[in-house]
C-alpha positions in Angstrom: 65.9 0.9 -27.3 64.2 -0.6 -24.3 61.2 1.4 -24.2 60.4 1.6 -27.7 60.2 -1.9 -27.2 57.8 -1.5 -24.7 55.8 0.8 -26.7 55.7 -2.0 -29.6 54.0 -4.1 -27.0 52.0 -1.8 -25.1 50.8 -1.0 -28.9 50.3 -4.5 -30.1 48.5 -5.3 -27.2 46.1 -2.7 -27.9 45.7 -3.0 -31.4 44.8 -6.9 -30.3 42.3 -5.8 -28.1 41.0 -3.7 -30.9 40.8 -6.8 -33.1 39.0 -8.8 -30.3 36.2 -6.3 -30.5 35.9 -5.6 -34.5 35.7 -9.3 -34.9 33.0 -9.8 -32.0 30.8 -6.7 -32.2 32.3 -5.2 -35.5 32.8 -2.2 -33.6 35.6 -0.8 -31.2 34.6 2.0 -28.7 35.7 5.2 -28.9 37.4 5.5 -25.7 39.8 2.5 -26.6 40.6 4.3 -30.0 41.6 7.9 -27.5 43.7 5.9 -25.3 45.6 4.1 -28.7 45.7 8.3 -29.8 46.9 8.8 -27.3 49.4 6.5 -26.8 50.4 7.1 -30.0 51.3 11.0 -29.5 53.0 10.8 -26.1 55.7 8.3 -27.9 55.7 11.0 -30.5 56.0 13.4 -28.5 58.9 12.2 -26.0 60.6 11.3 -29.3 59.8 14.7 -31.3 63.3 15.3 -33.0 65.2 14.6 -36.7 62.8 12.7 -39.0 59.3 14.5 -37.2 57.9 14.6 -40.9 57.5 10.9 -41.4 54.8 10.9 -38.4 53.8 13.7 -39.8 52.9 12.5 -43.5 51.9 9.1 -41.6 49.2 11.4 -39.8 48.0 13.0 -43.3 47.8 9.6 -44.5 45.4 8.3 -41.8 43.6 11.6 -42.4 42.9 10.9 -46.0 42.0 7.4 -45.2 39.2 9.2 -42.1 37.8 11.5 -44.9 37.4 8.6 -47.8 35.1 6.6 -44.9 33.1 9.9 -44.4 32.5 10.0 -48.0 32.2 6.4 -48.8 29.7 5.8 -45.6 32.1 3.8 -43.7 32.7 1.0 -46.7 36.0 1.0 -45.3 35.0 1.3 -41.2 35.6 4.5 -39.4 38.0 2.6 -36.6 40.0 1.2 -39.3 40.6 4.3 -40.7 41.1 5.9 -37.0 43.6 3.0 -36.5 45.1 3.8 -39.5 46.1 7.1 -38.4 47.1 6.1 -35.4 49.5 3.9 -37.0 50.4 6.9 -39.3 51.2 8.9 -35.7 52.9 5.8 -34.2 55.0 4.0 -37.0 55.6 7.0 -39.8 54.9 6.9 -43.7 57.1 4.3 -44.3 56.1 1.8 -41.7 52.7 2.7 -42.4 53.0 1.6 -46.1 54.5 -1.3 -45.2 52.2 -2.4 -43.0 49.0 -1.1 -45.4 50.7 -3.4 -48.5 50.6 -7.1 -45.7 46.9 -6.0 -44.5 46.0 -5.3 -47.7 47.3 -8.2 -49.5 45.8 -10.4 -46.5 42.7 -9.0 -46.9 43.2 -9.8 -50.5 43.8 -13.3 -49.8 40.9 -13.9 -47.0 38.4 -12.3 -49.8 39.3 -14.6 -52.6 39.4 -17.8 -50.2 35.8 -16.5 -49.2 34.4 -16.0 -52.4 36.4 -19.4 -53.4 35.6 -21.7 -50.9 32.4 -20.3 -49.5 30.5 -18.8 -52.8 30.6 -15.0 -50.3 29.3 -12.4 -52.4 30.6 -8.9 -53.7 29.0 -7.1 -51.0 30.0 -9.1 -47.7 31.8 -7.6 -44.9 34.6 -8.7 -42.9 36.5 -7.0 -40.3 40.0 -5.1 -41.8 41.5 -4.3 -38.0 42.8 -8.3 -37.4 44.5 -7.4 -40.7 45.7 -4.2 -39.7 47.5 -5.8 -36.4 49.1 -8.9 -38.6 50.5 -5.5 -40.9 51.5 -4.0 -37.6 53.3 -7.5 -36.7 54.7 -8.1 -39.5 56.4 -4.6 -39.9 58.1 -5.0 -36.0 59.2 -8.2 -36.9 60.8 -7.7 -39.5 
């Protein structure tokens, strides 16, 4: 119990740092993204045991969300997708759906405030990863 608490935090203290950089350079480096992969496996693998094909479809689910940012040209950014396979790796389908429905209804939220309140158009960007980690949050919390 202890140290997947201390993974939770190790994990959300990455996936902060990640935020910190989509939101000031709208970009995260690669080597940050290995180091969240690989923390992500090594707490799969020291858990590996009943249940393995949860991470597993939690992986094909980040992997489907990697190939539609190939295809779309990175509408949806390629280290949002990576993080959402890492999340897939770390959390497991359920966990991962969880967390997709809060960052996507957040996102939902922040859109139509911005087109609200500050006339944004169709075609403005904002980053998805700060949503990603309040999904992430909300799904340890709870």
């Amino acid at each position: 119990m202890w140290e997947i608490k201390i993974c939770n935090a190790l994990f959300l203290i990455f996936q902060a740092v990640c935020s910190a950089y989509d939101i000031r350079i709208r970009a995260v480096p690669r080597w940050l993204l290995l180091c969240g992969s690989a923390l992500a496996a090594l707490t799969r693998l020291i858990g590996i045991g009943s249940g393995t094909w949860i991470y597993v479809w939690g992986a094909l689910t980040g992997s489907a969300f990697l190939i539609v940012s190939k295809c779309t040209d990175e509408a949806l950014g390629f280290a949002d997708s990576w993080m959402i396979f890492v999340l897939g790796v770390y959390m497991g389908i359920w966990k991962l759906a969880a967390a997709l429905s809060i960052a996507f209804f957040a996102a939902g939220i922040w859109s139509l405030g911005k087109v609200v309140l500050q006339n944004g158009g169709y075609k403005d960007t904002f980053p998805f990863l700060p949503f990603l980690t309040a999904g992430y949050l909300g799904v340890i919390g709870w």
